[in-house]
N, CA and C atoms as an extended XYZ file, in Angstrom:
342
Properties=species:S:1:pos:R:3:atomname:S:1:resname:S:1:resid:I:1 pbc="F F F"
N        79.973       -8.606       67.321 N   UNK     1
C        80.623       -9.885       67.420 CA  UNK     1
C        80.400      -10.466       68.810 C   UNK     1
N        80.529      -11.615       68.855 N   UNK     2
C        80.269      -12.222       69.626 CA  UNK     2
C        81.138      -13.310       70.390 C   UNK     2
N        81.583      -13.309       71.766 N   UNK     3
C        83.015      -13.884       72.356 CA  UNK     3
C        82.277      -15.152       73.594 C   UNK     3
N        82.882      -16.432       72.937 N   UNK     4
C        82.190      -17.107       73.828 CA  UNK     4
C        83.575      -18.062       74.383 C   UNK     4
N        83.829      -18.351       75.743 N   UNK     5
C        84.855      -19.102       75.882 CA  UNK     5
C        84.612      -20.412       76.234 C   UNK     5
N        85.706      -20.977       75.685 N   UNK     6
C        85.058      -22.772       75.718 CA  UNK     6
C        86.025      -23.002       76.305 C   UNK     6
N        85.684      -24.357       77.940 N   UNK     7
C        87.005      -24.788       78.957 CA  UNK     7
C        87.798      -26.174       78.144 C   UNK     7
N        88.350      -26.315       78.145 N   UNK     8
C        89.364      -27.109       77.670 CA  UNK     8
C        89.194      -28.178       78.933 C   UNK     8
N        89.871      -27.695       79.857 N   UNK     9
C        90.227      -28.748       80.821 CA  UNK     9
C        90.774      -27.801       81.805 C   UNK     9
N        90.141      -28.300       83.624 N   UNK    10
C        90.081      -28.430       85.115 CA  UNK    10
C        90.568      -28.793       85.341 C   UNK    10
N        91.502      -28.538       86.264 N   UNK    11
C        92.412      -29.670       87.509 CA  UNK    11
C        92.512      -29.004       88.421 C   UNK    11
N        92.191      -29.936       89.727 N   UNK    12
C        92.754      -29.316       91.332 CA  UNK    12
C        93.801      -29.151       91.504 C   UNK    12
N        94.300      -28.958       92.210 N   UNK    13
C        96.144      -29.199       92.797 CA  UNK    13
C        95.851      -29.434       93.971 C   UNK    13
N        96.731      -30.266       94.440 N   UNK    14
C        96.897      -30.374       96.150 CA  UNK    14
C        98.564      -30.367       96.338 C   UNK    14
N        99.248      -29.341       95.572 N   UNK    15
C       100.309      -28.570       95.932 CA  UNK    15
C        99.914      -27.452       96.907 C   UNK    15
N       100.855      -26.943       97.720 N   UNK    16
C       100.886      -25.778       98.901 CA  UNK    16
C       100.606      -24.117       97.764 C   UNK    16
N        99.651      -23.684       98.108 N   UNK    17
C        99.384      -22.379       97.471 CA  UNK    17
C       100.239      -21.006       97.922 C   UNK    17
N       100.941      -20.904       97.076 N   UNK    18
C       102.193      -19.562       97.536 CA  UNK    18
C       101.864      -18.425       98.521 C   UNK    18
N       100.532      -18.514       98.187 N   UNK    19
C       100.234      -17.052       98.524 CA  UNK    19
C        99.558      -17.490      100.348 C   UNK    19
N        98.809      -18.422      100.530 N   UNK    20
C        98.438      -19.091      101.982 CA  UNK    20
C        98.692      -19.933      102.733 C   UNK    20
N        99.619      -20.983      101.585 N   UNK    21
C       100.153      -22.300      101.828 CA  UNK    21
C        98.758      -23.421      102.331 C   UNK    21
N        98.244      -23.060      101.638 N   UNK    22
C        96.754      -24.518      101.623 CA  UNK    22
C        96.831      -25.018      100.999 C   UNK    22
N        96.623      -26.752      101.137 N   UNK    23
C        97.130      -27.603      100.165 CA  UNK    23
C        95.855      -28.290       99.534 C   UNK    23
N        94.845      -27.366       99.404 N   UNK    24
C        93.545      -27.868       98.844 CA  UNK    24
C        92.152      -26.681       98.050 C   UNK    24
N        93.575      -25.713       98.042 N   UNK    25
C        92.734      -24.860       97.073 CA  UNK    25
C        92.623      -24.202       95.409 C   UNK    25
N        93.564      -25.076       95.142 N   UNK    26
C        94.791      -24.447       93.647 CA  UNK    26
C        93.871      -25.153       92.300 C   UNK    26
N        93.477      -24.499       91.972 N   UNK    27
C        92.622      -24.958       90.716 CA  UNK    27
C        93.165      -24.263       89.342 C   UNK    27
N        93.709      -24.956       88.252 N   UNK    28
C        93.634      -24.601       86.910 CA  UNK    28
C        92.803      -24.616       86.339 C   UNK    28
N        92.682      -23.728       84.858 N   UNK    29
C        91.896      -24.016       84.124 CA  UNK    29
C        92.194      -23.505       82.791 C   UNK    29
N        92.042      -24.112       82.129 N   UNK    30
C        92.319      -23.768       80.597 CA  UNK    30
C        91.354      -23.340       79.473 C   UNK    30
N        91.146      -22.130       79.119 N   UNK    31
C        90.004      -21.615       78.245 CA  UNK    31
C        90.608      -21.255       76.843 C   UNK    31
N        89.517      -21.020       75.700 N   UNK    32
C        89.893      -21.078       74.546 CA  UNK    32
C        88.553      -20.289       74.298 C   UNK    32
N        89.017      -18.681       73.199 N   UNK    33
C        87.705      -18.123       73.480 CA  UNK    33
C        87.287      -18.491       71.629 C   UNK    33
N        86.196      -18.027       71.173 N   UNK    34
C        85.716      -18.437       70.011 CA  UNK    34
C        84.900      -16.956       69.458 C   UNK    34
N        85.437      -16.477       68.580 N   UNK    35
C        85.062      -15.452       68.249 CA  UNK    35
C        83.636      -15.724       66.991 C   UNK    35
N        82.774      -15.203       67.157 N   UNK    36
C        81.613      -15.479       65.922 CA  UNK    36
C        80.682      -14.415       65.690 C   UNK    36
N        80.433      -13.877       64.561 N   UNK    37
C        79.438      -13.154       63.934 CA  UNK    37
C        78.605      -13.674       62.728 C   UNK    37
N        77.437      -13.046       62.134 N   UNK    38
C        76.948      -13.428       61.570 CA  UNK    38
C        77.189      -14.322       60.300 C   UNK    38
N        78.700      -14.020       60.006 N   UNK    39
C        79.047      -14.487       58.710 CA  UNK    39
C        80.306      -16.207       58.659 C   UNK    39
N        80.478      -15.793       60.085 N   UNK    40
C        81.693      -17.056       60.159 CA  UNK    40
C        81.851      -16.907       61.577 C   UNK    40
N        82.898      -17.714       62.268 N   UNK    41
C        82.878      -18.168       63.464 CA  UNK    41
C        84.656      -18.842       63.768 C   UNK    41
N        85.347      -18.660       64.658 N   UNK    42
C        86.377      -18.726       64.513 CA  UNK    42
C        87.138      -19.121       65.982 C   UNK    42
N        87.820      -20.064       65.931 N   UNK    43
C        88.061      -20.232       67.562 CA  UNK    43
C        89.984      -19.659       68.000 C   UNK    43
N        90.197      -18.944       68.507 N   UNK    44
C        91.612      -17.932       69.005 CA  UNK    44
C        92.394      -19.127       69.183 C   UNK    44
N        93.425      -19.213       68.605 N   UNK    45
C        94.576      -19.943       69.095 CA  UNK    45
C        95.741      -20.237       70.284 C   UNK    45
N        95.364      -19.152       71.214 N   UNK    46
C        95.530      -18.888       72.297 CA  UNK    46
C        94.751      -19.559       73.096 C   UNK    46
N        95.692      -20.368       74.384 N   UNK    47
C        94.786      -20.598       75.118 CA  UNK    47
C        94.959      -20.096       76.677 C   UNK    47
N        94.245      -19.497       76.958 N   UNK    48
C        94.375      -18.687       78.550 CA  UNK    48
C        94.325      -19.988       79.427 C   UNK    48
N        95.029      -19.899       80.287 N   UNK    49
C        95.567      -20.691       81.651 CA  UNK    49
C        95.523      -19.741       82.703 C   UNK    49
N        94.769      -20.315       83.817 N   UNK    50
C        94.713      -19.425       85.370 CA  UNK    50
C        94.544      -20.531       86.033 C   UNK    50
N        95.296      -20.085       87.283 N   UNK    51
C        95.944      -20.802       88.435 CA  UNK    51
C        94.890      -20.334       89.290 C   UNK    51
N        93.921      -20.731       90.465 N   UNK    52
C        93.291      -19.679       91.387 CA  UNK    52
C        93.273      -20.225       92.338 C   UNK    52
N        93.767      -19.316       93.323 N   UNK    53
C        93.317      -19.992       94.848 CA  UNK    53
C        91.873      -19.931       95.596 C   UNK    53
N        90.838      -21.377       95.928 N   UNK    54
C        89.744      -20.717       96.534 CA  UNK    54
C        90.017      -20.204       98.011 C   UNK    54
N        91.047      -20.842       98.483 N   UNK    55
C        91.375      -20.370       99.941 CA  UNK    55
C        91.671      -19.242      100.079 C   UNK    55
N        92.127      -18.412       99.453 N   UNK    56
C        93.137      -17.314       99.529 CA  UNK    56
C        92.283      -16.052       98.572 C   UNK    56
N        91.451      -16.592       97.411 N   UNK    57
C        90.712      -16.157       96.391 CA  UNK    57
C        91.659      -14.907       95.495 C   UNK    57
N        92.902      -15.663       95.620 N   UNK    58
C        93.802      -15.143       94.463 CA  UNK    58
C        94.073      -15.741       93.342 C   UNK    58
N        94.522      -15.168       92.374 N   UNK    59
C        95.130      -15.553       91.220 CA  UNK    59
C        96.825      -15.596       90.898 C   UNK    59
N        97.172      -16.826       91.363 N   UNK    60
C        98.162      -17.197       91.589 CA  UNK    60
C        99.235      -17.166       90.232 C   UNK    60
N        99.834      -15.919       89.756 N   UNK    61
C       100.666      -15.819       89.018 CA  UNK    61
C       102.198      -16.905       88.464 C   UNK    61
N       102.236      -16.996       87.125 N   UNK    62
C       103.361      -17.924       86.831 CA  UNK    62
C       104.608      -17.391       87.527 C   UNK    62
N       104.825      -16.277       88.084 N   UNK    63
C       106.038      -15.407       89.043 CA  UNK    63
C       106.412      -16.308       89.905 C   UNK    63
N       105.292      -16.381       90.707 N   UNK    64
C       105.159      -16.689       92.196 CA  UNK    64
C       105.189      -18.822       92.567 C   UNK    64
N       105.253      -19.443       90.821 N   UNK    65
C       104.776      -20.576       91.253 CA  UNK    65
C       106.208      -21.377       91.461 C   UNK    65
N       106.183      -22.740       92.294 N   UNK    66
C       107.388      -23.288       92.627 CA  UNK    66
C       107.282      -24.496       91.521 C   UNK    66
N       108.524      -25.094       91.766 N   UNK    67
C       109.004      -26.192       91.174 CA  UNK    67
C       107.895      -27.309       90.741 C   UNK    67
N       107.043      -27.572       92.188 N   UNK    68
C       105.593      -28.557       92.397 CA  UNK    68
C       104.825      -28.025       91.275 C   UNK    68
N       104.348      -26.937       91.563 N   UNK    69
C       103.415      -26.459       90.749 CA  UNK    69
C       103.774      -26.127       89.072 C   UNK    69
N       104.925      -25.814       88.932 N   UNK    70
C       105.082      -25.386       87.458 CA  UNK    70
C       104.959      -27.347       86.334 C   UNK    70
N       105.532      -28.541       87.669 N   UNK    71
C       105.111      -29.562       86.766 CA  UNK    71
C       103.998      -30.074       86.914 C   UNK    71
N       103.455      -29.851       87.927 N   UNK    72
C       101.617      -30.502       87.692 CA  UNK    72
C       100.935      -29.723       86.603 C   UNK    72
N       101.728      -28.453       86.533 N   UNK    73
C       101.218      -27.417       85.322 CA  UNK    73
C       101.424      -27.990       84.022 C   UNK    73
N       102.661      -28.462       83.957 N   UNK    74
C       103.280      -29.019       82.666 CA  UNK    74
C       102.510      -30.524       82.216 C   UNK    74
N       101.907      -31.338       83.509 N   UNK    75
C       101.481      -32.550       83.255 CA  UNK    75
C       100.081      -31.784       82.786 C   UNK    75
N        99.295      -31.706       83.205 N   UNK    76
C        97.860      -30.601       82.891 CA  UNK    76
C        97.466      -29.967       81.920 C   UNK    76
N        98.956      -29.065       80.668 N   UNK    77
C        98.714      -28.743       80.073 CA  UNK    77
C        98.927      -29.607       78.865 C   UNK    77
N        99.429      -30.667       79.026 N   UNK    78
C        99.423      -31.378       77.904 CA  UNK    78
C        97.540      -32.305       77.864 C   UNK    78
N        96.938      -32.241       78.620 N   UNK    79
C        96.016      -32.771       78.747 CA  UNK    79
C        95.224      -31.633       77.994 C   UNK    79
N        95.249      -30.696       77.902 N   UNK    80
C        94.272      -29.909       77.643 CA  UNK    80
C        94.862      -29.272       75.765 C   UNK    80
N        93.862      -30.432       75.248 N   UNK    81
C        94.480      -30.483       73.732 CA  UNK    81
C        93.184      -28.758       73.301 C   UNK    81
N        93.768      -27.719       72.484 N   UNK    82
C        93.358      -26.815       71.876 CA  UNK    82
C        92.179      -27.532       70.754 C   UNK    82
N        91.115      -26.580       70.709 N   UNK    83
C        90.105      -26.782       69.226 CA  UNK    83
C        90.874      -26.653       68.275 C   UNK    83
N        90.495      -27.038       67.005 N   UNK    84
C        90.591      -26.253       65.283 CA  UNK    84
C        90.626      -25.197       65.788 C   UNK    84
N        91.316      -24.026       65.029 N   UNK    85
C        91.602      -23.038       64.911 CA  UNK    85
C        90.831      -22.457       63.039 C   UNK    85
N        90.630      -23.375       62.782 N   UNK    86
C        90.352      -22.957       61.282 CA  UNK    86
C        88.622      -22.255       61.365 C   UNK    86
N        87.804      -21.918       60.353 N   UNK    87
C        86.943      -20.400       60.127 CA  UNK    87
C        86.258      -21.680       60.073 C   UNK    87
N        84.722      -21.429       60.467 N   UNK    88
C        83.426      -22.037       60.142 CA  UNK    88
C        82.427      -20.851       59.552 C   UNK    88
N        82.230      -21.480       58.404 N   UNK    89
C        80.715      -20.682       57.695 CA  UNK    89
C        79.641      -20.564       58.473 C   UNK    89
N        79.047      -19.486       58.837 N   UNK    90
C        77.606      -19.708       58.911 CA  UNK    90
C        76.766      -19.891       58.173 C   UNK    90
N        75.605      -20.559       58.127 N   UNK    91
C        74.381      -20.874       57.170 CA  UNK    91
C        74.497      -19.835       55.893 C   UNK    91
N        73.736      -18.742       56.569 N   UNK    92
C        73.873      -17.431       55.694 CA  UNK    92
C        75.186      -17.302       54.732 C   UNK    92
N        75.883      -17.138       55.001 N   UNK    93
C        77.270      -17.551       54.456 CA  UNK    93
C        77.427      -18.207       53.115 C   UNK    93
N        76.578      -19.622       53.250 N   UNK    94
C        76.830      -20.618       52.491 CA  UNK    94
C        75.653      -20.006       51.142 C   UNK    94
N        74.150      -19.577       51.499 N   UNK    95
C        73.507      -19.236       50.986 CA  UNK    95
C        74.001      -17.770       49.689 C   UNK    95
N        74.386      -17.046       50.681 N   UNK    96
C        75.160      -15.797       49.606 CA  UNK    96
C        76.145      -16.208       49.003 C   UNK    96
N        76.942      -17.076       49.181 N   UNK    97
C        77.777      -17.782       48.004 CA  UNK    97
C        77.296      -18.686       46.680 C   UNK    97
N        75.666      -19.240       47.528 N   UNK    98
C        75.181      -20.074       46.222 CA  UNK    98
C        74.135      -18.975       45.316 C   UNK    98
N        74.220      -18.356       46.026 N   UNK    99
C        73.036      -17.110       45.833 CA  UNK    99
C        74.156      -16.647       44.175 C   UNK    99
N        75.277      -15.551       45.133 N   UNK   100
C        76.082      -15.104       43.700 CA  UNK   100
C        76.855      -15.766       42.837 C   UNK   100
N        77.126      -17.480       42.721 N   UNK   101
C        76.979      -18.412       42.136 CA  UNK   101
C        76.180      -18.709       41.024 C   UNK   101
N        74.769      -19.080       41.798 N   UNK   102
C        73.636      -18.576       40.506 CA  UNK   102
C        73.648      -17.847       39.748 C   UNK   102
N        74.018      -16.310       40.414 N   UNK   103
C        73.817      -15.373       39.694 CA  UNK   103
C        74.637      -15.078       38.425 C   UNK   103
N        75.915      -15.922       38.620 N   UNK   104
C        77.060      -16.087       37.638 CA  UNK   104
C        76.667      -16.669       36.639 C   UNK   104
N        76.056      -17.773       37.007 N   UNK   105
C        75.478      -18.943       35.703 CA  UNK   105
C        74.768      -18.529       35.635 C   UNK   105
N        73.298      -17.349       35.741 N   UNK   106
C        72.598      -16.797       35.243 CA  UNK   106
C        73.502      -16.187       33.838 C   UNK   106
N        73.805      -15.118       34.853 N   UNK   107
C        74.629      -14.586       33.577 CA  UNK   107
C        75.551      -14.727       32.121 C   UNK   107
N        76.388      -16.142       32.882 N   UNK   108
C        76.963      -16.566       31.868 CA  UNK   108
C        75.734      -17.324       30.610 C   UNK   108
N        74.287      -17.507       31.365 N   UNK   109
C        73.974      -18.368       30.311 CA  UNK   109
C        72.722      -17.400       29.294 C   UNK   109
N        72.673      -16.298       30.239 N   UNK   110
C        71.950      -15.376       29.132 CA  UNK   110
C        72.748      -14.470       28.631 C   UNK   110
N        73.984      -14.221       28.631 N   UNK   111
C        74.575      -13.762       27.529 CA  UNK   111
C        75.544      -14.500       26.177 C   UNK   111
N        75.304      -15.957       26.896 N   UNK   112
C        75.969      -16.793       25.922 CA  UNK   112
C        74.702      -16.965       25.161 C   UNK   112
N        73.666      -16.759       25.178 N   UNK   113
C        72.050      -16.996       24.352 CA  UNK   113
C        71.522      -15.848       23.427 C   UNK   113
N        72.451      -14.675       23.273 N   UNK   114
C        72.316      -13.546       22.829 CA  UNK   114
C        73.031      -13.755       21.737 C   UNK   114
């Protein structure tokens, strides 16, 4: 299987970073991973959120964040609308369904001919 993550949506902050107090390093980001194998393809309903400091080059935990930061968080995450969550066929997929399909109306029509 195969795990690919797709970003939703970036934002800076120029709130004070807990951990250094720099007011120009606080970056969100919102990911959504998508699970797929040969037969279908499927995107997690979960969506991971990380806070990171480049100044500090931490990962600034929901523990540690203040008042500032938890609503630029709250404005941010409404911006960052989630994919479908629902199954996509792959090609192949579609083929082995028309494949044992056929094979049904084969059947049904040479034993209704007997």
């Amino acid at each position: 299987m195969k795990t690919t993550e797709h970003i939703l949506h970036i934002a800076k902050f120029n709130n004070n970073c807990p951990g250094c107090y720099t007011t120009d390093g606080l970056k969100i980001s919102f990911v959504q991973e998508e699970i797929e194998n040969k037969f279908h393809s499927k995107m997690q309903k979960i969506v991971a959120e990380t806070l990171y400091c480049h100044a500090c080059n931490n990962i600034i935990y929901p523990v540690n964040w203040n008042e500032d930061i938890d609503r630029v968080y709250q404005y941010h995450k409404k911006q960052a609308i989630p994919k479908s969550s629902r199954v996509r066929l792959q090609p192949i997929t579609y083929g082995i369904i028309l494949f044992c399909f056929g094979a049904v109306v084969a059947l049904i029509y040479f034993l209704g001919n007997n």
